[in-house]
Wavefront OBJ file of the C-alpha trace (Angstrom):
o trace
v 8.840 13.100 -0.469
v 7.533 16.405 0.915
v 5.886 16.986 4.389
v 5.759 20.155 5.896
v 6.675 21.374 9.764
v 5.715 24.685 9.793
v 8.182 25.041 13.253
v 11.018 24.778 11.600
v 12.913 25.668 8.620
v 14.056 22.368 8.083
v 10.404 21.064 6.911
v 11.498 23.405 3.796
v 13.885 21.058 2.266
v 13.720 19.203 -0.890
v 16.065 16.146 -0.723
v 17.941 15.179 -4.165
v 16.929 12.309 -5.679
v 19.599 10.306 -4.523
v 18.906 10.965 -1.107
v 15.315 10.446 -1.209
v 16.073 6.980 -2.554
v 17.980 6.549 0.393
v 15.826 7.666 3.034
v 13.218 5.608 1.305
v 15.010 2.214 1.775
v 16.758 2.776 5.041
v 12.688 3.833 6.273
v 11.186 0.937 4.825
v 14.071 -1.659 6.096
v 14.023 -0.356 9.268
v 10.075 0.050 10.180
v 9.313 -2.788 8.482
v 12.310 -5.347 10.544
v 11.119 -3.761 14.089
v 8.150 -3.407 15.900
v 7.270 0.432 15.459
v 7.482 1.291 18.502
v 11.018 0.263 19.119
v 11.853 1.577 15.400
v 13.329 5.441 15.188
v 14.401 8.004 13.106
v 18.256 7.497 14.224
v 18.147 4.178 12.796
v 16.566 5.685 9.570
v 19.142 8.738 9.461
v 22.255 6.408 10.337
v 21.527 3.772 7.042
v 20.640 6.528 4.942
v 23.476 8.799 5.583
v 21.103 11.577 6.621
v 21.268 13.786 9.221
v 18.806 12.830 12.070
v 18.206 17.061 12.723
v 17.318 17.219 8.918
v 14.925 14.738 8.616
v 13.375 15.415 12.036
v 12.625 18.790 11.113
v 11.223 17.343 7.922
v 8.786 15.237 8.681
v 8.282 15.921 12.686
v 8.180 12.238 14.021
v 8.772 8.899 13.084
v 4.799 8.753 12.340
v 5.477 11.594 9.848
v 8.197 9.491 7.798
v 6.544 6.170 7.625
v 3.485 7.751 6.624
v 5.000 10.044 3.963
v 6.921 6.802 2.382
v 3.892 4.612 2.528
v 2.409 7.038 0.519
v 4.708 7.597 -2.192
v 5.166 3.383 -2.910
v 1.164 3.432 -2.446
v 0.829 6.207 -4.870
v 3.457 4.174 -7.156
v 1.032 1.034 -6.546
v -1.785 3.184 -8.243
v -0.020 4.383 -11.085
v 0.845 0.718 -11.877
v -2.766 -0.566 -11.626
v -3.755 2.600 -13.771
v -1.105 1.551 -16.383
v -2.010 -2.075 -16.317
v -5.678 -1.474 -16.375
v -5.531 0.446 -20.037
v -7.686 -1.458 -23.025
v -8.750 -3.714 -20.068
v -12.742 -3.742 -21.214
v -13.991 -7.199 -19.335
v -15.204 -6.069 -16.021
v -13.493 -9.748 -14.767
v -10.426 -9.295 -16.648
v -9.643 -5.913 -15.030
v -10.307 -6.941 -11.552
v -7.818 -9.957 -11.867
v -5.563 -7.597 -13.061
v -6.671 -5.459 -10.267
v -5.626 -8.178 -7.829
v -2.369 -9.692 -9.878
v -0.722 -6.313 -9.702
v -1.207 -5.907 -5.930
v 0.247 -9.426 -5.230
v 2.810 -8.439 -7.853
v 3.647 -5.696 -6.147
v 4.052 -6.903 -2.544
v 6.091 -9.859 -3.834
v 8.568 -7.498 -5.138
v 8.751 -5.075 -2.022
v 8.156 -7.199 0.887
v 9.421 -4.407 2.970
v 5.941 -2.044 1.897
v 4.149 -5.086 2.754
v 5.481 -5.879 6.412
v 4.771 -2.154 7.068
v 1.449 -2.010 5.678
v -0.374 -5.097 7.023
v 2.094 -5.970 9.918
v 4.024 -3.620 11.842
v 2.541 -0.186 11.007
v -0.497 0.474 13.957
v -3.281 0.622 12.297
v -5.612 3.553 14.485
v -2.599 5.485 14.030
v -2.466 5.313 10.588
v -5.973 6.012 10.156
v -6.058 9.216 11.796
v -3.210 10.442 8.934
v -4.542 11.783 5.475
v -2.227 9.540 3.538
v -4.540 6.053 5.046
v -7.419 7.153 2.528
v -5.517 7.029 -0.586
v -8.333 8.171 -2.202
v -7.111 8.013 -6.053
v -6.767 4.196 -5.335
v -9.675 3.905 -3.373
v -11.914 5.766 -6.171
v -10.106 3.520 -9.401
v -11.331 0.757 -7.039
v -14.803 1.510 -6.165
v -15.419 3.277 -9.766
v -14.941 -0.732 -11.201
v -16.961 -2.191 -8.375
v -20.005 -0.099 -9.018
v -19.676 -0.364 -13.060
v -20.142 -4.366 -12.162
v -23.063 -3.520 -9.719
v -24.493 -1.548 -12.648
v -24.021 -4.093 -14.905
v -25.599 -6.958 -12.975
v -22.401 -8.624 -12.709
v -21.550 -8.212 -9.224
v -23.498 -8.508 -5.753
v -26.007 -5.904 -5.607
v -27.037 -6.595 -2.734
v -24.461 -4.900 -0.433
v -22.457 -1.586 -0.935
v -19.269 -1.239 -3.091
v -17.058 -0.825 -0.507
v -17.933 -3.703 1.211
v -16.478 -6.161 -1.764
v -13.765 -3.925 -2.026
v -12.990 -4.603 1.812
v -13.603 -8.119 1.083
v -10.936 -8.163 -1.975
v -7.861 -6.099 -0.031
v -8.322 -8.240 2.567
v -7.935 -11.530 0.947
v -5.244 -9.487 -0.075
v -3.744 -8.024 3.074
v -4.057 -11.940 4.446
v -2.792 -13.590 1.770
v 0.601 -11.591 1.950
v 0.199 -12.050 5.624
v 0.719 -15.958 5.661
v 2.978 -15.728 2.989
v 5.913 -14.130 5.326
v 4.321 -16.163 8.255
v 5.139 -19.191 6.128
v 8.388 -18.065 5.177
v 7.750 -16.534 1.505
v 8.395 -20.163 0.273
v 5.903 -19.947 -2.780
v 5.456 -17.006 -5.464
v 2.068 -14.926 -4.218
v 2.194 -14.201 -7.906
v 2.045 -18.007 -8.883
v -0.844 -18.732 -6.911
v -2.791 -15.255 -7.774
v -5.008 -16.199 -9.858
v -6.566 -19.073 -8.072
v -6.566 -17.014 -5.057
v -8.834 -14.217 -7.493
v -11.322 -17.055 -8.705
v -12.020 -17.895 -4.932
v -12.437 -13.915 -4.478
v -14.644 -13.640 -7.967
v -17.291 -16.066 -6.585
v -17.762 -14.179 -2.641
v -17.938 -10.880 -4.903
v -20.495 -11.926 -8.028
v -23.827 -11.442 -7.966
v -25.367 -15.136 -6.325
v -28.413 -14.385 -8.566
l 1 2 3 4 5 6 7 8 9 10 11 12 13 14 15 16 17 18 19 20 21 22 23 24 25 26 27 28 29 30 31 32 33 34 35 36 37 38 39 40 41 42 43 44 45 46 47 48 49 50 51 52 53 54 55 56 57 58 59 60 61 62 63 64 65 66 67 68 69 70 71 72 73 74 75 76 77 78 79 80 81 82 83 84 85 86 87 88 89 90 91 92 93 94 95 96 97 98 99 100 101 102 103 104 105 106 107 108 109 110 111 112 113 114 115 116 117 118 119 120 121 122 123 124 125 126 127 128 129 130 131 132 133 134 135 136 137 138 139 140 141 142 143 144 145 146 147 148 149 150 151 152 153 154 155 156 157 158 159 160 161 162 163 164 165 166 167 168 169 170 171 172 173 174 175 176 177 178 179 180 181 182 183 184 185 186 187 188 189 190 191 192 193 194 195 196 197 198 199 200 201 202 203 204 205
């Protein structure tokens, strides 16, 4: 977890593992409990046993923190797809798996979820580097267009449009999941949810 603020010497400092784990969870408990706006980096530094001066002159601002940890468990989202992707061959096969590992994944850290889709501000978050996510982005798009390619998916629009139409089943799926009080595994119903977002993404012809 490494930004840099070039004003102070503070931005230089590599937090042990321990702490980083820390500062992870007290950051994603707090910004994703309280609207972000009323959410701080006292909070943060008083749950994770951190002084507020060093992780201040870490990161900069609050923006700075939530953005750096959203990264890192985004980044840890990609590996996993990457991992459960190998001998995958069936263009179908991999994007359920595609889709199963994201729900997976949200089910399991709700907190990542709340921040992502919920209570992070979105045109703030897209004028940071870390909203592109561009290894994920690419893993995703690189499948789309192989299906394109193959005939297999619509051709008729451009990748990125049935990848916008697949995260955001996915973003409003987990949505109405904590709006209906996580009462049901996303996990259980995943892959009826994917066969509903196979047939809006395969080729009508």
């Amino acid at each position: 977890m490494k930004t840099e603020n070039k004003n102070n010497p503070d931005s230089n400092k590599v937090f042990k593992p321990e702490t980083q784990k820390r500062l992870e969870a007290a950051a994603l408990e707090v910004f994703s409990e309280s609207d972000f706006h009323k959410a701080n980096i006292r909070a943060v530094a008083k749950k994770a046993g951190v002084s507020f001066n060093v992780i201040y002159g870490h990161y900069g601002s609050k923006e700075g923190l939530v953005f750096a940890v959203a990264d890192i468990w985004l980044g840890r989202l990609t590996d996993r797809i990457i991992d459960h992707l190998q001998g995958i061959e069936d263009l179908k096969e991999k994007l359920r798996k595609v889709f199963w590992v994201q729900m997976d994944y949200y089910e399991k850290y709700p907190q990542l979820g709340k921040i992502l889709f919920m209570t992070l501000p979105m045109k703030t978050w897209m004028s940071d580097k870390t909203f592109q996510q561009k290894k994920m982005i690419n893993l995703f798009l690189e499948v789309l267009r192989q299906g394109q390619k193959e005939g297999i998916l619509n051709p008729g629009v451009r990748a990125g449009i049935l990848l916008d139409f697949m995260l955001g089943f996915v973003q409003r799926s987990f949505f109405m999941w904590v709006s209906r009080g996580q009462k049901e595994s996303l996990v259980a119903e995943a892959n009826t949810l994917f066969e509903m977002v196979w047939r809006g993404i395969s080729n009508p012809g």
